[in-house]
N, C-alpha and C positions, 0 to 999 in steps of 0.2 A: 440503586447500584446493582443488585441481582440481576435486574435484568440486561443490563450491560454486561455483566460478566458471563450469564450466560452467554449471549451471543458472541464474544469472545472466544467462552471456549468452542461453542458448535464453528461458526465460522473456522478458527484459526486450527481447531480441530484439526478439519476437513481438511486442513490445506497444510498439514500434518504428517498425513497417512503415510507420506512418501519418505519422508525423514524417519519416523518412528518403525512405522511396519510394509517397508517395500514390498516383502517377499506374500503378507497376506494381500497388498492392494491388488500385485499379480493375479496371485491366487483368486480374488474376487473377480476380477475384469476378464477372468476365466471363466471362472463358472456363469459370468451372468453377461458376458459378452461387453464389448465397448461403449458402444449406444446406450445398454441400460445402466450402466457404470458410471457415465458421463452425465445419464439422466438426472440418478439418486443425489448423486456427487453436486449438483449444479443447484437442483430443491433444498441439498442441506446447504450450501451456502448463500443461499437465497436467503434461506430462514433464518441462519446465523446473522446474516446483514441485516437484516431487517430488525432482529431482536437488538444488538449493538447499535443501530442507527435511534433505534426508539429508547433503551436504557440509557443511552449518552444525554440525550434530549431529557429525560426526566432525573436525571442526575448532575444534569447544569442548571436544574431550577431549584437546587439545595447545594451549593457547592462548598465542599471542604478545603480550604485553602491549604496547600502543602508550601508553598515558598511562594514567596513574589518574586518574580524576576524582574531585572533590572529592565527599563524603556530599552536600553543599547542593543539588548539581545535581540529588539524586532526585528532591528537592520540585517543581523547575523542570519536568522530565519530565512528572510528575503533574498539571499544573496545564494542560501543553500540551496532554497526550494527552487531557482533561478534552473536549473537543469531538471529537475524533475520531469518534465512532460516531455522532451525530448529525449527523457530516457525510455520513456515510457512509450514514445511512438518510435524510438529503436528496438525494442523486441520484436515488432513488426515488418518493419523497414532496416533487414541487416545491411552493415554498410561499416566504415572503419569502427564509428561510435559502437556499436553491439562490440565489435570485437578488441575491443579495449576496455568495456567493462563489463565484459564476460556474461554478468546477469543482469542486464541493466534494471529487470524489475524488480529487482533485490535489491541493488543500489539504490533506486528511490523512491524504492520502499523506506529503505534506512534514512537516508535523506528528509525523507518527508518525515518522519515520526522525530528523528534528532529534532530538525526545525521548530515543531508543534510542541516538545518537552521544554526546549529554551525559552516558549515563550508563553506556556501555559505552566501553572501552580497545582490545581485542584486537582483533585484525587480521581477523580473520573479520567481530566486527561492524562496523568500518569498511569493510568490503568490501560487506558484507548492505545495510545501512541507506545505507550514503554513496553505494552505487549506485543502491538506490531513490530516494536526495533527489535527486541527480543525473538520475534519470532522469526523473523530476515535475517538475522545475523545465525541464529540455529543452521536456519534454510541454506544459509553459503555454505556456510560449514560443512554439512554432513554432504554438500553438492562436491564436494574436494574427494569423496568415497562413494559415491554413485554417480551411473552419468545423470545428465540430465537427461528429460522426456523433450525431444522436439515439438517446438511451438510453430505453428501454419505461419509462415511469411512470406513475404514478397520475394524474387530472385533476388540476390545482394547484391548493388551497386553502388558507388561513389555517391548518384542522387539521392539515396535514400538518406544518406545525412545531412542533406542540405532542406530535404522535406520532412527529416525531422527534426532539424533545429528551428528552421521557420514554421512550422505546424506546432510546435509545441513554443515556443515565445508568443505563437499568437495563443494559446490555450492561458498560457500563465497572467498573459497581460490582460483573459478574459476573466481569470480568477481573482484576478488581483483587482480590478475595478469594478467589476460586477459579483461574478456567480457564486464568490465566498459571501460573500453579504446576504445575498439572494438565499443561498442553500443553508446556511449558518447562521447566520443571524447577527456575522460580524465579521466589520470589513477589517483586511490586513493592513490598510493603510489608513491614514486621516488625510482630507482630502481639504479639512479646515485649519 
């Protein structure tokens, strides 16, 4: 479990700076210019993903069960995570969707970690997921008292929500039958 929480905090750290200490990340992306800011920034959450990706994995092979939840919540999961990738291909593609929720990768962010808490127990993923929603719902927040930092996107158009809800239904339908099994080691749905 250390090494899950380590990478936790380095990742979620990282992606921190801007809520906790604006005025030093400034101050740093000064002194050491954009590119090298971008650089450090990008190896420490490499590093942080990577330790979280490998502490999770050796912390699901001892798991502490905190609650069973009920079968019904899978559905619930399923229905939330249902927009997730089209939110997520809306921070790129602005279009009405970005501008109706405002941060869409903070919404499913939150979305995805609610999902994964409703339908996991063990302490690991209350650690994993409960930290990500925790750390999204901080992230909106303290966004309501700083602007946000412009993210590289496409010009906005009407089509951009139409190739992100079709680009990301086909992403979920690839998660959902395949690449959660694949990557995880367990599918969201039963197929028997």
């Amino acid at each position: 479990m250390t090494t899950l929480v380590i990478g936790l905090i380095l990742f979620l750290g990282v992606h921190t700076v801007s809520i906790a200490a604006p005025a030093w990340r400034d101050a740093a992306v000064s002194r050491l210019g954009e590119g090298t800011w971008k650089a450090l920034y990008s190896l420490a959450s490499l590093a942080g993903f990577v330790l979280l990706v490998y502490g999770y994995g050796l912390a699901r092979q001892q798991p502490t069960l905190l609650y069973a939840p009920p079968e019904a919540l899978r559905y619930v999961a399923l229905l939330l995570l249902l927009p997730v990738f089209p939110l997520l291909f809306a921070v790129y593609l602005p279009g009405r969707i970005k501008t109706a929720a405002k941060h869409p990768m903070l919404l499913a962010t939150k979305l995805w970690a609610l999902a994964h808490l409703l339908t996991n127990g063990n302490a690991a993923d209350v650690l994993l997921f409960g930290g990500f929603l925790a750390w999204a719902v901080a992230d909106r927040v303290s966004l309501k008292r700083r602007p946000a930092r412009p993210v590289p996107s496409a010009p906005a158009s009407p089509k951009n929500d139409v190739i992100a809800v079709l680009g990301g239904l086909v992403l979920y339908a690839l998660f959902l039958l395949w690449a959660h099994a694949w990557l995880m080691g367990v599918s969201p749905i039963r197929l028997t």
